[in-house]
DSSP file (Angstrom, degrees, kcal/mol; ACC not computed):
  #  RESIDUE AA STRUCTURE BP1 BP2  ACC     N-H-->O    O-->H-N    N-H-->O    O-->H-N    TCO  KAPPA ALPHA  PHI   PSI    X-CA   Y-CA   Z-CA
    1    1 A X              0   0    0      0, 0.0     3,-0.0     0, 0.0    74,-0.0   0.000 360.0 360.0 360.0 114.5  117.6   92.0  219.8
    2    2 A X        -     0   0    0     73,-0.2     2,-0.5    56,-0.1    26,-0.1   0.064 360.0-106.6 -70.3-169.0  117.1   94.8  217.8
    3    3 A X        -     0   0    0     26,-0.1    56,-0.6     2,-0.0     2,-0.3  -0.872  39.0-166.5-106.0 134.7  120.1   97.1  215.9
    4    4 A X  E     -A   58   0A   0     -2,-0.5    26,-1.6    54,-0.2    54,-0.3  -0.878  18.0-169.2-132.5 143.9  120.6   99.8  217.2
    5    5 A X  E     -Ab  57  30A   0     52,-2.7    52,-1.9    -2,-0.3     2,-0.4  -0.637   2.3-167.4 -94.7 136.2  122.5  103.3  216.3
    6    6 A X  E     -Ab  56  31A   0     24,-0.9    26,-3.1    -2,-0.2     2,-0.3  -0.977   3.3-167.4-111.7 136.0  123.4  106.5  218.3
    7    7 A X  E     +Ab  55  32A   0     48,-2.5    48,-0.6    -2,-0.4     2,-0.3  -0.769  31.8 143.0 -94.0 163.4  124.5  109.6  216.7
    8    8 A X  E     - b   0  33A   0     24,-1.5    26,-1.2    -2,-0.3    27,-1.1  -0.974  34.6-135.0-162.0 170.2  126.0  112.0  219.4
    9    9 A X    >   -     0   0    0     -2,-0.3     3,-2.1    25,-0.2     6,-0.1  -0.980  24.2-107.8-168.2-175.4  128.5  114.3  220.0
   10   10 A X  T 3  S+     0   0    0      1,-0.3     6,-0.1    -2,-0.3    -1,-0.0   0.618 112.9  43.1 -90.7 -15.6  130.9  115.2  222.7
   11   11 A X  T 3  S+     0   0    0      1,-0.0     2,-0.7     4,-0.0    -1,-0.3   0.655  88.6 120.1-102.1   9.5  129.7  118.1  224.1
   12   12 A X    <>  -     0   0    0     -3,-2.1     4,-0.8     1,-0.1    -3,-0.1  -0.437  40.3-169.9 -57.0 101.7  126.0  116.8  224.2
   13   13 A X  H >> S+     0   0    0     -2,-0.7     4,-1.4     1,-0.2     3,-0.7   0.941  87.2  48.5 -47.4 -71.2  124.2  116.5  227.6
   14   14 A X  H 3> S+     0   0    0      2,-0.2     4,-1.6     1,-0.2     5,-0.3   0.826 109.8  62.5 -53.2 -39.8  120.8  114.4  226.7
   15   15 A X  H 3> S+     0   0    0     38,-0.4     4,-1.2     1,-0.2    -1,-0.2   0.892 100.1  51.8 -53.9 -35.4  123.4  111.9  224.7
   16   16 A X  H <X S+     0   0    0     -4,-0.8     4,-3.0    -3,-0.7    -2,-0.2   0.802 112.0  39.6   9.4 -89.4  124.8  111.3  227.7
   17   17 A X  H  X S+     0   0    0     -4,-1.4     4,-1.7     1,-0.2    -2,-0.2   0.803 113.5  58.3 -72.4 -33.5  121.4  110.4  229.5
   18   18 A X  H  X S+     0   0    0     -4,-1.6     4,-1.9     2,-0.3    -1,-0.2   0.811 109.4  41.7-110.5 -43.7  120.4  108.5  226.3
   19   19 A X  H  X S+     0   0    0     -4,-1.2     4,-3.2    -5,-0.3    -2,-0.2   0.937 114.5  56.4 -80.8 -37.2  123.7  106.0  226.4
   20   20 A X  H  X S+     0   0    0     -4,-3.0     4,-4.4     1,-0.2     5,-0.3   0.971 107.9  43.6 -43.3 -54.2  123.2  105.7  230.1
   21   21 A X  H  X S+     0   0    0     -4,-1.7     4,-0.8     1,-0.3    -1,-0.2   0.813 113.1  49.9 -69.6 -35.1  119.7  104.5  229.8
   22   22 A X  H  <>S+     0   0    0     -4,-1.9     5,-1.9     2,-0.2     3,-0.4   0.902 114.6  49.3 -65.2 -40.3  120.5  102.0  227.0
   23   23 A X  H ><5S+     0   0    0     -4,-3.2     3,-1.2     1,-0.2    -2,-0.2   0.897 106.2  53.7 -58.7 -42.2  123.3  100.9  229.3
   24   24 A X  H 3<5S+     0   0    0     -4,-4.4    -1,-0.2     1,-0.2    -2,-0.2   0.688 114.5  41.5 -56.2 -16.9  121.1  100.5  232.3
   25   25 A X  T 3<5S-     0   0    0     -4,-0.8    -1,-0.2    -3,-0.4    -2,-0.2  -0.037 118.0-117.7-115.8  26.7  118.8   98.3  230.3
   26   26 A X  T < 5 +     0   0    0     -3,-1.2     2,-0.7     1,-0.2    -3,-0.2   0.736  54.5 162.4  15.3  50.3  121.8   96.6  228.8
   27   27 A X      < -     0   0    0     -5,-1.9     2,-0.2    -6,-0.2    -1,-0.2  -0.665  35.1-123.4 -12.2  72.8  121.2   97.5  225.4
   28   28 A X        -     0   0    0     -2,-0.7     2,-0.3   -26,-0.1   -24,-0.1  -0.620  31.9-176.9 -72.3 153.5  123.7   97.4  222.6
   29   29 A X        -     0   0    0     -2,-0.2     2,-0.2   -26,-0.1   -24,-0.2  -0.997  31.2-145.4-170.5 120.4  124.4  100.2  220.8
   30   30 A X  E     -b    5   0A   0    -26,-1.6   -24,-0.9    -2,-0.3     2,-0.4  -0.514  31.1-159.1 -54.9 139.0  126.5  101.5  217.7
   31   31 A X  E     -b    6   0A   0     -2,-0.2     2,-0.7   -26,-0.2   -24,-0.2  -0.999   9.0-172.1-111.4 139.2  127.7  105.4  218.5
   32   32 A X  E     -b    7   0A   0    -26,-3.1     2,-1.6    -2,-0.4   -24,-1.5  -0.806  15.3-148.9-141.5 114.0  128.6  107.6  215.9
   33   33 A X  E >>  -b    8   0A   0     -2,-0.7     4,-2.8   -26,-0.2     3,-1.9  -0.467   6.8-159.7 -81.8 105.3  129.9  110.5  216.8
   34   34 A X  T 34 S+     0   0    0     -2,-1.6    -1,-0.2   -26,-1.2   -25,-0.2   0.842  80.2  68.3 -63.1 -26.5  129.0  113.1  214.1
   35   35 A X  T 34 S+     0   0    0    -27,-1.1    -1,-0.2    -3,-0.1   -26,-0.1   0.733 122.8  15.3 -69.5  -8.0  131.6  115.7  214.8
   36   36 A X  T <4 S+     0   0    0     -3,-1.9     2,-0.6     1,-0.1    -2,-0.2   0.315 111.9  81.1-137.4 -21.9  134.4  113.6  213.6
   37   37 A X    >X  +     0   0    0     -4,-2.8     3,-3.4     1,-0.2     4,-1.0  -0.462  60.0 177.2 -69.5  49.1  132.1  110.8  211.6
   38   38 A X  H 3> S+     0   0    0     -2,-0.6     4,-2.1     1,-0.4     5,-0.4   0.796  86.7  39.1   2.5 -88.8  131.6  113.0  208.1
   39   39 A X  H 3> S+     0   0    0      2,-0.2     4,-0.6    -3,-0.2    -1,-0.4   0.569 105.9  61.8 -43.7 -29.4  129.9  110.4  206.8
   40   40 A X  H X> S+     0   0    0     -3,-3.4     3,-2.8    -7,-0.2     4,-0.9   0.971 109.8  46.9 -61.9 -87.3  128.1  109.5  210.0
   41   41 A X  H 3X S+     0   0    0     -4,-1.0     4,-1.9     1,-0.3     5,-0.2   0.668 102.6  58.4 -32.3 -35.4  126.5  113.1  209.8
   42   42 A X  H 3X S+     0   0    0     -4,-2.1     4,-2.7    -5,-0.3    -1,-0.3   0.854 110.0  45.1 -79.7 -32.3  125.6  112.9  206.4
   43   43 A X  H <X S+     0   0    0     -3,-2.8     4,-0.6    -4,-0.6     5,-0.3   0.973 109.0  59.0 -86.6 -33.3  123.4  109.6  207.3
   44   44 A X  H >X S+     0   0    0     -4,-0.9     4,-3.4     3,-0.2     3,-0.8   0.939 105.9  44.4 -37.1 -52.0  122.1  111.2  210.1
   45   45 A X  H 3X S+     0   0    0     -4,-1.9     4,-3.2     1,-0.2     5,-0.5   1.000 111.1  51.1 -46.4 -74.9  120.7  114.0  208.1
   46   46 A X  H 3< S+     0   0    0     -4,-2.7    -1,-0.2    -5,-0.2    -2,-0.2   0.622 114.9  46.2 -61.7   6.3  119.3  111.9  205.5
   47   47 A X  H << S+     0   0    0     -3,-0.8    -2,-0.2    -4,-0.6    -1,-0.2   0.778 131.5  19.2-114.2 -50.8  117.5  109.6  208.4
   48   48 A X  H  < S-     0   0    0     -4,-3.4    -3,-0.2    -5,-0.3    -2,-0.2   0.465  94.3-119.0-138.5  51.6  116.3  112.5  210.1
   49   49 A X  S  < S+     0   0    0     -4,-3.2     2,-0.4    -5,-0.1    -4,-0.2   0.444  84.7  62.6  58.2  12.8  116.2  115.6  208.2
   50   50 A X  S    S-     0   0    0     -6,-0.8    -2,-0.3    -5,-0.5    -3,-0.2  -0.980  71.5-132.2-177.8-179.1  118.6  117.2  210.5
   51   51 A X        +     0   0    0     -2,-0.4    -6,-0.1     2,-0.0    -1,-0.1   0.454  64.5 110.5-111.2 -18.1  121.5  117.4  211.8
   52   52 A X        -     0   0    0      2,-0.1     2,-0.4     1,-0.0    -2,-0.1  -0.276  64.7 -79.3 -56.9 149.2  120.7  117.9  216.2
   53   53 A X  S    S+     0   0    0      1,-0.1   -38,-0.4    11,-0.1   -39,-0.1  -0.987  86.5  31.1-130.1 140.5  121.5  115.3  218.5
   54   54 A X        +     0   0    0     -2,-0.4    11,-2.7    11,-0.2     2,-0.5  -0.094  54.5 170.6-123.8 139.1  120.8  112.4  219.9
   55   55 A X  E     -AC   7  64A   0    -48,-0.6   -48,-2.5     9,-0.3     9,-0.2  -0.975  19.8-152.9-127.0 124.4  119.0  110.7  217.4
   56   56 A X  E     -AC   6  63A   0      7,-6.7     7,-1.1    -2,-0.5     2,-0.4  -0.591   3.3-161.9 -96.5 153.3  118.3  106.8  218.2
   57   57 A X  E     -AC   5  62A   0    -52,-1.9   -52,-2.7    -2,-0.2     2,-0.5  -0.787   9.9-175.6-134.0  98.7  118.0  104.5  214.9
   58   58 A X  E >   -AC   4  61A   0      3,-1.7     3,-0.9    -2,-0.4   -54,-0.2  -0.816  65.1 -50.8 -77.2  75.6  116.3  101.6  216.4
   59   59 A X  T 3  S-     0   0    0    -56,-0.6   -55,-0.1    -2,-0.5    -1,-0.1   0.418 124.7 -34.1  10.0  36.3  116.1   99.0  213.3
   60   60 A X  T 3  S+     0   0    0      1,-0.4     2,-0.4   -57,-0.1    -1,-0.2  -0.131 115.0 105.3 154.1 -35.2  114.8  101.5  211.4
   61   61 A X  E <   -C   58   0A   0     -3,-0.9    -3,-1.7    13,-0.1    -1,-0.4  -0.647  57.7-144.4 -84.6 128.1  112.4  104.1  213.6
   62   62 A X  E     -C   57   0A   0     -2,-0.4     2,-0.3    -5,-0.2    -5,-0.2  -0.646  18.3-175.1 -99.5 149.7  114.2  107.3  214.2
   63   63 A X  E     -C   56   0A   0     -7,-1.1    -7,-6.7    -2,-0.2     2,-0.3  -0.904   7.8-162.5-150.0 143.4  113.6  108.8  217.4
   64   64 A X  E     +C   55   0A   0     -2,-0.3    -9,-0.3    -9,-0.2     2,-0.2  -0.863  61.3  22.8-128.4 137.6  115.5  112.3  217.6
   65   65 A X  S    S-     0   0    0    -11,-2.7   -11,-0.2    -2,-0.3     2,-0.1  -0.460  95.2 -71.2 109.1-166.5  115.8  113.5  221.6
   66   66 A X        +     0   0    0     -2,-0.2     2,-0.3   -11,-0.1    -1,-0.1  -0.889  55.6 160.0-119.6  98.4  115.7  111.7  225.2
   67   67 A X    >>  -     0   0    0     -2,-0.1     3,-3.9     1,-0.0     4,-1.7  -0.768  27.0-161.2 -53.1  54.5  112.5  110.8  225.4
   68   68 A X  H 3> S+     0   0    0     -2,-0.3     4,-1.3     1,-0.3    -1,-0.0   0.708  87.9  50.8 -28.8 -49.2  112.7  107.9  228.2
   69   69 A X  H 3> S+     0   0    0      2,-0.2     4,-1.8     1,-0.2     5,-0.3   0.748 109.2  43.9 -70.5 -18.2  109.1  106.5  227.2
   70   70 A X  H <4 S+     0   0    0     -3,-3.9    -2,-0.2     1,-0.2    -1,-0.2   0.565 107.6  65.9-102.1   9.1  109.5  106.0  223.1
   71   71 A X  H  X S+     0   0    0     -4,-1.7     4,-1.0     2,-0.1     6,-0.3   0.931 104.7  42.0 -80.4 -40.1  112.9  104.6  224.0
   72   72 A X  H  <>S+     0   0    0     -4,-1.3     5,-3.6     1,-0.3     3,-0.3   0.841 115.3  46.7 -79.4 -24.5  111.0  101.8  225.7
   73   73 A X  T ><5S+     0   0    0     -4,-1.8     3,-0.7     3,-0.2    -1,-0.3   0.774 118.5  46.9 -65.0 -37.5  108.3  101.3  223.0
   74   74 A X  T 345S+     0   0    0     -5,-0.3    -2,-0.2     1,-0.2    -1,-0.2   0.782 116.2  40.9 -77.7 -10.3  110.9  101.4  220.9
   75   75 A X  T 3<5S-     0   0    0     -4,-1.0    -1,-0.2    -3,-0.3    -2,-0.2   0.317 104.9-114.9-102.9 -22.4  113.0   99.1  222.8
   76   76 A X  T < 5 +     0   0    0     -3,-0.7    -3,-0.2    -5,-0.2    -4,-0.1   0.755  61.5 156.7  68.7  12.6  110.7   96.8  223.7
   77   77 A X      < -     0   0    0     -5,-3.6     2,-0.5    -6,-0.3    -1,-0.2  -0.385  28.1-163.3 -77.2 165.9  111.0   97.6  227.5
   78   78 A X        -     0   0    0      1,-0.1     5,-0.1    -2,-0.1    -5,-0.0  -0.994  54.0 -25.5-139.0 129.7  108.7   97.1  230.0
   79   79 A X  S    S-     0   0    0     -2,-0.5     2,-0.2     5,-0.1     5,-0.2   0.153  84.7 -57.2  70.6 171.2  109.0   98.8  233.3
   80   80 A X  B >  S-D   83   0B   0      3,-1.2     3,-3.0     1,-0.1     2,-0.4  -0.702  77.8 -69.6 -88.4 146.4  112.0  100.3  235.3
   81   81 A X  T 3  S+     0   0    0      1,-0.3    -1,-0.1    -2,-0.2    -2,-0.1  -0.322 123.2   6.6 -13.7  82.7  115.0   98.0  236.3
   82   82 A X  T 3  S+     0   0    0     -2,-0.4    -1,-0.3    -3,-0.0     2,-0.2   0.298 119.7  75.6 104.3  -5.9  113.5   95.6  238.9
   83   83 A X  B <   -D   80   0B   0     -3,-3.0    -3,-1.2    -5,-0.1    -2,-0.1  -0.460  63.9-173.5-143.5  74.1  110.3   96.6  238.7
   84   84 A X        -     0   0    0     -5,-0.2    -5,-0.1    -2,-0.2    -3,-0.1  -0.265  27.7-111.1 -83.2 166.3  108.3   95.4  235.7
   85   85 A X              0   0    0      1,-0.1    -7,-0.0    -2,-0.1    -1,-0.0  -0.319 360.0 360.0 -77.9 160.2  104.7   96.5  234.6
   86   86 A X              0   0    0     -7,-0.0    -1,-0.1    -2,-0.0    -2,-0.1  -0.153 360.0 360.0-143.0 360.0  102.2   94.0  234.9
């Protein structure tokens, strides 16, 4: 299982969709809410040269949006919920 991180913060829409989808695929997942995490922001920044969110840290590979497909490469999913690719 890989590690994974989320930065977010509270009034963020796409973070939102981004912890749903990790949840739907039952996922665990760190959050770190940069608006009250100091230090959480400041490693955001240095991982991926800015400061917007959501930014996924998947055991190492940043991926900065919601992007539904490099979450799954990144994830190692295959397919939707109930309906895997062949």
């Amino acid at each position: 299982m890989p590690r994974v991180k989320l930065y977010t913060s509270p009034e963020c829409l796409f973070c939102e969709k981004v912890k749903r989808f990790l949840r739907n695929h039952k996922i665990e997942f760190t959050e770190v809410d940069v608006s009250v995490d100091r230090d959480g922001a400041i490693e955001l920044v240095e991982k991926s040269g800015q400061l917007g969110v959501p930014v996924l840290d998947v055991d190492g590979k940043i991926l900065i949006g919601y992007d539904k497909e490099e979450m799954r490469k990144a994830l190692g999913i295959v397919g939707e919920l109930g309906n895997p690719q062949r």
